[in-house]
Every structure is written in C-alpha cells, then in structure tokens.
N, C-alpha and C positions, 0 to 999 in steps of 0.2 A: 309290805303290801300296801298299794295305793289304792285309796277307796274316797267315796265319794257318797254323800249324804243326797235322795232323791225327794224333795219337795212337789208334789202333785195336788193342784185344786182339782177338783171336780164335780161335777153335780150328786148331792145327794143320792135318785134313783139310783147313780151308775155304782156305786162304794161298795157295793155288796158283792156284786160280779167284779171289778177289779180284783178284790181282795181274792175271790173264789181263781181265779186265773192265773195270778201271780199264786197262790199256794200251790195250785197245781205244775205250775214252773219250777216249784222248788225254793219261792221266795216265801217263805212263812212270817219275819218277823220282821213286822211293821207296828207304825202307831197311826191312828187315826183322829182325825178332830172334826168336829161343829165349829162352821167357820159363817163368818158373812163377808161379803166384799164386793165390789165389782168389775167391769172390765172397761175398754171403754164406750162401750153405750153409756154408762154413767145410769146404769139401773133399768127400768121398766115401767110402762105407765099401766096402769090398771082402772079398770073402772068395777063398782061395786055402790049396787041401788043407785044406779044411774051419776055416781059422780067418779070422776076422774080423780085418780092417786097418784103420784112417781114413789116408786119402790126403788130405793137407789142403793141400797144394800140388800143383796139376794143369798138367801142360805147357799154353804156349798160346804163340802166337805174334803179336806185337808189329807193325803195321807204323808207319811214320810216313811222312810228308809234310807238303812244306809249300806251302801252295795261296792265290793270289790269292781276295780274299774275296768273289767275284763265283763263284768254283767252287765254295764250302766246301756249300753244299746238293749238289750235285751230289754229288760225291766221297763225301760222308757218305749217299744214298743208296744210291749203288752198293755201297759196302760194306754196309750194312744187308742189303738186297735179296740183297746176295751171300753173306753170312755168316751169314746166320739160319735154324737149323733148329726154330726154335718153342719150344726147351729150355732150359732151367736151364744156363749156363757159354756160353751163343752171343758173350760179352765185352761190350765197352763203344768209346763213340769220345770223347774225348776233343777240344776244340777251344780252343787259347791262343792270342794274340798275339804276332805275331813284328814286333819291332821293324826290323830286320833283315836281309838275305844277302848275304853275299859270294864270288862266286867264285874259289876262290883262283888259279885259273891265268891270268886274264884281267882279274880285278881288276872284274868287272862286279857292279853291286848293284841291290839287290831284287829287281825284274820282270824286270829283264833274266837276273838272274843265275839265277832258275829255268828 
C-alpha cells in the first residue's frame, strides 16, 4: 500500500473544526502541534499604546497525518474547504512520501498499521 504523510499549517481558530470534519470523514488519527512561523509577508505590523511592532513569527497550528494515497485528495480538501478564510496566513498543506508504518504495540505495517 502506498501512502503519504499529510503536513498542514493553519490558523489556530481554524484546528478545532478541521479536526471535527476530518473525523467525521472518517479520518480520526492525527497529531497536532503549536507552531509559529511565517509566510511571505515576512509577519505583521501591529501597533499597541500607540507604538508600532513587526510580529514576524505568528502562532499557527500544525496538523499532520499520514493517509493511503487513494485518500490524499480527499483529506487535502477537507482541510482546504475547512481552513480557508480567503486571507493572507490561511497556511499551506504539505504532501511526502512515506515509505513506511509501524505500530509499535502490535507490530502491524503500513495499511494495516493506520
């Protein structure tokens, strides 16, 4: 089975309904992270009590999975669909190659092991 690990930045607000949307598709296991980073606007200026900042690292939150490559269009819509507000920092998805899975409790690989 050929499968493919899915890397997704996103905005914070959006991580909780991705995840609700993909579970309801049937995609249950995922890992999530606290990330900062930017894109290329190279961050955000802000102002606070009247003086200007550049925020050039902005929270955003990571999700990954790794998906038989018979799902990877799926999956990468739903997140699209689900994490797009039309703006500048909505993230990116990411798609590699997993050679790859093992689970470690059961000793089961690849397909089975998702």
């Amino acid at each position: 089975m050929k499968m493919k690990k899915i890397e997704a930045i996103v905005r914070p607000t959006k991580v909780d309904h991705v995840k609700t949307e993909l579970e309801d598709a049937g995609f249950e296991s995922l890992t999530q992270y606290d990330v900062k980073g930017r894109g290329k606007q190279k961050g955000v200026v802000q102002q606070w009590r009247g003086r200007k900042y550049c925020v050039d690292m902005l929270p955003k939150s990571k999700i990954e999975m790794v998906v038989s490559d018979d799902d990877v269009n799926t999956v990468i819509d739903i997140i699209q669909k689900t994490a797009s507000t039309g703006e500048i920092g909505d993230g990116k998805i990411f798609v590699s190659p997993v050679e790859s899975v093992v689970r470690i409790r059961t000793n089961e690989r690849d397909g089975d092991a998702l």
